[in-house]
C-alpha positions as CSV (number, residue, x, y, z in Angstrom):
1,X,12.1,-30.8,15.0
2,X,14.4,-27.9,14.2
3,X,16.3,-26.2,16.8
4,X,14.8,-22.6,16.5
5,X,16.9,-21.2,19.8
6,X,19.4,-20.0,17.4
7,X,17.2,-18.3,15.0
8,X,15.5,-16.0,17.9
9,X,18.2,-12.9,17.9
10,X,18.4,-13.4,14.4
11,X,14.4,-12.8,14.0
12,X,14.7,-10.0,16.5
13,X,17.4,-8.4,14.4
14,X,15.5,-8.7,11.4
15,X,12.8,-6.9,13.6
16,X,14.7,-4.0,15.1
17,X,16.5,-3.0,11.8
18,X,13.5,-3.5,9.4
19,X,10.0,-3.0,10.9
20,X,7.4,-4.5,8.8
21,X,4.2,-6.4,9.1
22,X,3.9,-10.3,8.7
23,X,8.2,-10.5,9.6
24,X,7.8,-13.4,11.5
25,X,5.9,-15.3,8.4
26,X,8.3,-13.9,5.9
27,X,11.5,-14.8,7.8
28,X,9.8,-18.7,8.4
29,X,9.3,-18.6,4.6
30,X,13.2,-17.5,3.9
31,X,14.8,-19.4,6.1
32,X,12.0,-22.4,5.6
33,X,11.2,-22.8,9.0
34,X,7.7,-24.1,10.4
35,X,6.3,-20.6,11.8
36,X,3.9,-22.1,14.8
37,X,7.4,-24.1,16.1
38,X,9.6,-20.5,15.7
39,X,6.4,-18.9,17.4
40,X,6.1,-21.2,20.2
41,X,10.2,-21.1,20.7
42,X,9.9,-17.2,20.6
43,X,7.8,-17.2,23.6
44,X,9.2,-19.8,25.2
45,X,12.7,-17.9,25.2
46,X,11.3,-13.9,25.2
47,X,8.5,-14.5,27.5
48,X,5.9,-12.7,24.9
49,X,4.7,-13.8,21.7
50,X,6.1,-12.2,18.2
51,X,3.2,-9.8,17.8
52,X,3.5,-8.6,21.1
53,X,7.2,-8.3,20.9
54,X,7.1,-6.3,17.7
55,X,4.5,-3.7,18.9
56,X,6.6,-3.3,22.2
57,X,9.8,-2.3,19.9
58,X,7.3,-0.2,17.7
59,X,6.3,1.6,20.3
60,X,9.6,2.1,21.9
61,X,10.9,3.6,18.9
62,X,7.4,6.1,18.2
63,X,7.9,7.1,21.7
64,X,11.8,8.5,21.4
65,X,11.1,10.1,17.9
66,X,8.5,11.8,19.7
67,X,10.6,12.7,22.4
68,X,13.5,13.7,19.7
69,X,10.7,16.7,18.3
70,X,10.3,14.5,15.3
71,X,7.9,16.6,13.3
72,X,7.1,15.0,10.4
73,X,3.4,14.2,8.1
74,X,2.0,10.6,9.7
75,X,2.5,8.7,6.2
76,X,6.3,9.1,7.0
77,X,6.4,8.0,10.2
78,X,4.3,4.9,8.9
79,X,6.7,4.1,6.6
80,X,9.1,4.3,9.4
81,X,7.3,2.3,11.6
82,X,7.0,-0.6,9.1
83,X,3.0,0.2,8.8
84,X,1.5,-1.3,5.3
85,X,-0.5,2.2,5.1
86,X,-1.1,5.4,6.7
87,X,-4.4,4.7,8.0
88,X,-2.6,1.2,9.8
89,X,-0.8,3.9,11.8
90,X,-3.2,6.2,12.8
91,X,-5.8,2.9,14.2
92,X,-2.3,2.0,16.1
93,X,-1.8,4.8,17.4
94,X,-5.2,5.4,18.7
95,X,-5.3,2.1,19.7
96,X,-2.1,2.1,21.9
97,X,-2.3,5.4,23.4
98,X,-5.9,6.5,23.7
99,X,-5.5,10.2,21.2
100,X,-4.7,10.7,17.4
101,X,-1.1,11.0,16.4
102,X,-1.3,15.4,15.9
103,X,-1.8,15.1,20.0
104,X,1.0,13.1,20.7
105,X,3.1,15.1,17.8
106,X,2.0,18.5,19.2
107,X,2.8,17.5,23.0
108,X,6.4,16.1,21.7
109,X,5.6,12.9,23.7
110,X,3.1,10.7,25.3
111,X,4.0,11.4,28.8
112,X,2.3,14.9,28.5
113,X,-0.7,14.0,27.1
């Protein structure tokens, strides 16, 4: 078995700079590693799994555009975000916070919601 320690900051580098669905399947692929044994080493090492990671960060980085006034149409900000499509976005957002994504725009923030 590989040692996959090493790869872990690289994956979450890969993560924090380039926000994109199925990362951790792509990045298993290009650097030919067996994607349950990176998995398991990920939360083994991070303490949460790769999904879970990723939507943490996602969310982290919605939250303090938000915060910044960011006023721009959703299909931007899902590009941004790394969603596949628009409507992707919109069933995270709702998902994650409980209102559509004009609320959370309007109120600059999800604290004042």
């Amino acid at each position: 078995m590989k040692k996959y320690g090493k790869y872990i900051k690289k994956i979450t580098s890969d993560i924090n700079e380039h926000l994109y669905n199925g990362a951790l399947k792509k990045f298993c692929f290009f650097h030919d590693l067996n994607q349950c044994d990176l998995s398991s080493e990920f939360r083994r090492v991070l303490g949460k799994n790769f999904k879970i990671y990723a939507n943490d960060y996602r969310k982290t980085i919605f939250e303090k555009l938000l915060a910044d006034g960011y006023n721009e149409k959703g299909y931007t900000i899902a590009d941004k975000l790394g969603f596949k499509t628009e409507h992707q976005f919109y069933k995270w957002v709702r998902k994650n916070y409980g209102t559509i994504y004009k609320v959370l725009q309007k109120n600059h923030g999800v604290e004042k919601c």
